[in-house]
C-alpha positions, 0 to 999 in steps of 0.5 A, a space after each residue: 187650884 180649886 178650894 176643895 184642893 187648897 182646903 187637903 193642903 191645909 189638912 196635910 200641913 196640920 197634920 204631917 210632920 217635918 219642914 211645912 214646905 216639904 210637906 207641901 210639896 209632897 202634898 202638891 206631887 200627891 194631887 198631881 198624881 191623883 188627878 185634882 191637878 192636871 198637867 199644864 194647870 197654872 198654880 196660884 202665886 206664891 204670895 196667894 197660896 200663902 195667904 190662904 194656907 196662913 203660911 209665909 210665902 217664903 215656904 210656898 216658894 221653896 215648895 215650888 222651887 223644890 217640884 221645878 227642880 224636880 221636872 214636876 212644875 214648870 215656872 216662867 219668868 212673868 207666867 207664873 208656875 205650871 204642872 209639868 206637861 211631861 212630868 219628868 219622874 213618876 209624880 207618886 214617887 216621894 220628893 225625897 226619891 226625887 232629890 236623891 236621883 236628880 241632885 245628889 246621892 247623900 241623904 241627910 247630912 249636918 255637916 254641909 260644906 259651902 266652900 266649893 261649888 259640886 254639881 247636882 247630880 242631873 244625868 251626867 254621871 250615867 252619860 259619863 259613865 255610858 261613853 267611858 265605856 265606848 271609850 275603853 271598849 275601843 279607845 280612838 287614841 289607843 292606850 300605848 303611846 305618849 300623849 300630844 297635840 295630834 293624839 289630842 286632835 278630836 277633841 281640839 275640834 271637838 272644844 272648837 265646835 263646843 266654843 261656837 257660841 263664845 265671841 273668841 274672834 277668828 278661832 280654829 281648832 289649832 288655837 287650843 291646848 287641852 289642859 289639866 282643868 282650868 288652873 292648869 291652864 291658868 298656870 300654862 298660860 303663865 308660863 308661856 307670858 311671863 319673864 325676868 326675874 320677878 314679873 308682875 302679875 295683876 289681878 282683881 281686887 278681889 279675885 279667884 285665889 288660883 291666880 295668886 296661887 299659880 303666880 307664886 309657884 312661878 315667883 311672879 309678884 301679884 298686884 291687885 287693881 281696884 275695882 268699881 261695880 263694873 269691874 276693873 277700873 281702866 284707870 287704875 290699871 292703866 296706872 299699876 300697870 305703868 308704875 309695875 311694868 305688869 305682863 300679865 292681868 288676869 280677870 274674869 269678864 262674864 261671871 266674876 269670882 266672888 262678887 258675881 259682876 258681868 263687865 259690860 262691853 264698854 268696860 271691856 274695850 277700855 280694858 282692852 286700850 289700856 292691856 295694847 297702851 301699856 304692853 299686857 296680856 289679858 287672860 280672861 277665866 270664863 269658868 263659872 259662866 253656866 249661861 249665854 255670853 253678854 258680850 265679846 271676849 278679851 280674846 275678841 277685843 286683843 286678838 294679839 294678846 288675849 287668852 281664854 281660859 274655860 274647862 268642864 268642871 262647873 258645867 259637866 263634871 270637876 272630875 275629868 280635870 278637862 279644861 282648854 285655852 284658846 291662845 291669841 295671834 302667835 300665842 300657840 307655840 309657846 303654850 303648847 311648849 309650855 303644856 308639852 314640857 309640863 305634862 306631854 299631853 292630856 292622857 288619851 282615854 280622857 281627850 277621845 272621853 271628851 271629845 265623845 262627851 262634847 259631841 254627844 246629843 245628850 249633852 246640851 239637855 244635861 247642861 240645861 239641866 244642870 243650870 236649872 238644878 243650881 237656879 233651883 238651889 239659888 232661889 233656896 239661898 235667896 228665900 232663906 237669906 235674902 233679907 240681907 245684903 246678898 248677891 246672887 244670879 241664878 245662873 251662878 254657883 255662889 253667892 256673895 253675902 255682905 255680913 250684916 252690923 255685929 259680924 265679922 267675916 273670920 267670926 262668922 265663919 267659925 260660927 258657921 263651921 260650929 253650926 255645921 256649916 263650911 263656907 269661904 271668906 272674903 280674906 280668902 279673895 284679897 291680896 295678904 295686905 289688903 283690909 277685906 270686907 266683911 263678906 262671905 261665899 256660899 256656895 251650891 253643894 248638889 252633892 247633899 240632900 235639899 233638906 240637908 241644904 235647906 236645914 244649913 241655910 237655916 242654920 246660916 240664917 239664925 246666926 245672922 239674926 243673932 249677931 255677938 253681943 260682945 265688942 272686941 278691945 
């Protein structure tokens, strides 16, 4: 980026109105569409063109962020940041056109919730909407007839085939059972495991609500097990496990609901030794995971007694309520019971829908570009609240803030929800008597404008910075 062109950026920042870094990715589309910048050209680092624009480096990489959302750059970890090749929309289309196609369809909006995660909006609508009507032109499955397990057939192979890049262990496609999304799975796998009177169920110390919810409807009793940075304490567990008589532990091994943690292998192998010494079966929920896997299932390390539990809703569309469990060893016939008696089978125009979708060759670009458009939304959290103790990877839907000195986590929610902004607490994650930390969960909401998310953010940030005065007696 030459002199001349840095010197029209600063005209245009003094100039336009409206958030400095909006009106510098606008400037930067406009040179790409006028020529000065040509494809594949290397734009200066963040901290650089701050410098010579005397704008903090926090608003060129939102800038940045906001043109790699939209397919105009290109950015490589350790390469810098690059004028697309193949520009992916019309460059001298507005960045507010860009933002309505690709990550929502709202405009501006105050209110903002962060509760739970919505997808930005990167294509499958249209894919979605493009085989729905394949389906209902000529439904595989027919449209007169009680749904089951051979109705559901091709999706089965369908999710098998999807699951070939999951360490599971030997998996066929009679290994699975369609559900009604992930928690219905949850609950299925429930019903097929535990027995008695009052079975014990143990959760992480923090950990997705669903599954003290999904344990109560059954009148099981839920244990939480203590936790360290790599996740469970194989310690620990082995002991509440012994002194509960548990049947059941449910944890997450990839991408941890809230705190974002990944268990390492080793860390599961000395889980998988404790569920096989003290009798448990593990049901691993493999949701929110939108990248690679870092290591085998629970599935993989007890084949006798490790379930896996995933659906659609975070990588495609919550919508459809499609989710799959892979049972272990001798598992299947009392999850596909448990499944038949609750609800028969998943509804035929949603299995072939599905099964279409998962063998679509659109598919894989769609998800690459749903991971790129939640990295895009990160990296906005990261830039407006990262001065503080926040937790964050790109390939997640959330993240995890630790409340600075001054801050409770009840307080700081109201506050959040009087400013606009609706987000989730850390008592949210905790057993009804356990002390929660003070921490929040922020979540991506693609289903809102940038600016409008960008203008929450801020909103988020000032609270932060100006903590109560008053002490509570």
């Amino acid at each position: 980026m030459n002199t001349i062109w840095s010197d029209d950026l600063s005209k245009v920042l003094s100039s336009a109105s409206g958030p400095k870094y909006t009106r510098l990715a606008k400037a930067i589309e406009a040179g790409i569409s006028q020529g000065a910048l040509a494809p594949g050209s290397k734009l200066p680092p963040v901290r650089d063109l701050a410098y010579r624009l005397s704008v903090t480096p926090g608003t060129v990489a939102r800038a940045y962020s906001k043109l790699v959302d939209a397919g105009v750059l290109e950015a490589g970890v350790g390469r810098g940041t690059f004028v697309a090749e193949a520009v992916q929309m019309p460059v001298a289309s507005s960045i507010v056109e860009v933002d309505s196609v690709l990550h929502g369809t709202g405009g501006d909006s105050y209110e903002v919730n962060l509760i739970s995660p919505h997808l930005p909006h990167v294509g499958q609508a249209r894919l979605i909407r493009e085989v729905l009507s394949k389906v209902a032109e000529a439904p595989p499955s027919g449209v007169l007839h009680y749904p089951g397990h051979e109705t559901g057939r091709t999706a089965r192979e369908a999710v098998h085939s999807y699951l070939s890049d999951v360490m599971l262990g030997p998996l066929g496609p009679e290994d699975i059972v369609l559900s009604h999304g992930a928690q219905n799975g949850v609950m299925i796998v429930m019903q097929a495991v535990l027995s008695g009177r009052r079975p014990v169920v143990l959760v992480e110390e923090l950990a997705y609500p669903g599954y003290r919810r999904a344990a109560e409807l059954l009148r099981a009793e839920v244990l939480p097990v203590p936790m360290d940075e790599e996740g469970l304490i194989p310690e620990a567990l082995e002991a509440v496990a012994k002194s509960s008589g548990a049947q059941l532990l449910c944890m997450s091994a990839e991408v941890q609901n809230p705190l974002l943690l990944t268990v390492p292998p080793r860390r599961r192998a000395a889980i998988a030794d404790v569920a096989r010494r003290t009798g448990l079966q593990v049901l691993e929920d493999d949701t929110y995971r939108l990248g690679n896997v870092s290591g085998p299932s629970m599935r993989a390390l007890l084949p006798e007694r490790g379930w896996y539990v995933n659906s659609l809703s975070k990588s495609l569309s919550p919508a459809l309520r499609f989710g799959f469990v892979v049972a272990p060893e001798r598992g299947v016939a009392p999850l596909r019971r448990a499944a038949e008696a609750g609800f028969f089978g998943i509804a035929t125009p949603i299995s072939d829908l599905t099964a279409m979708l998962l063998t679509h060759p659109d598919l894989p670009a769609i998800q690459q570009n749903v991971r790129d458009a939640v990295a895009g939304y990160i990296r906005s959290i990261v830039n407006a609240l990262g001065r503080y103790d926040l937790v964050w990877r790109e390939d997640a839907l959330f993240v995890w803030l630790n409340l600075p000195p001054g801050w409770r986590a009840g307080a700081f929610a109201r506050a959040a929800e009087g400013k606009g902004v609706l987000i989730r607490t850390a008592e949210d994650y905790t057993d009804r008597n356990a002390r929660a930390p003070h921490a929040v969960r922020l979540a991506v909401n693609g289903g809102v404008n940038r600016e409008s998310f960008d203008a929450a953010l801020d909103r988020l940030r000032e609270l932060l910075d100006t903590p109560p005065d008053r002490i509570a007696v």
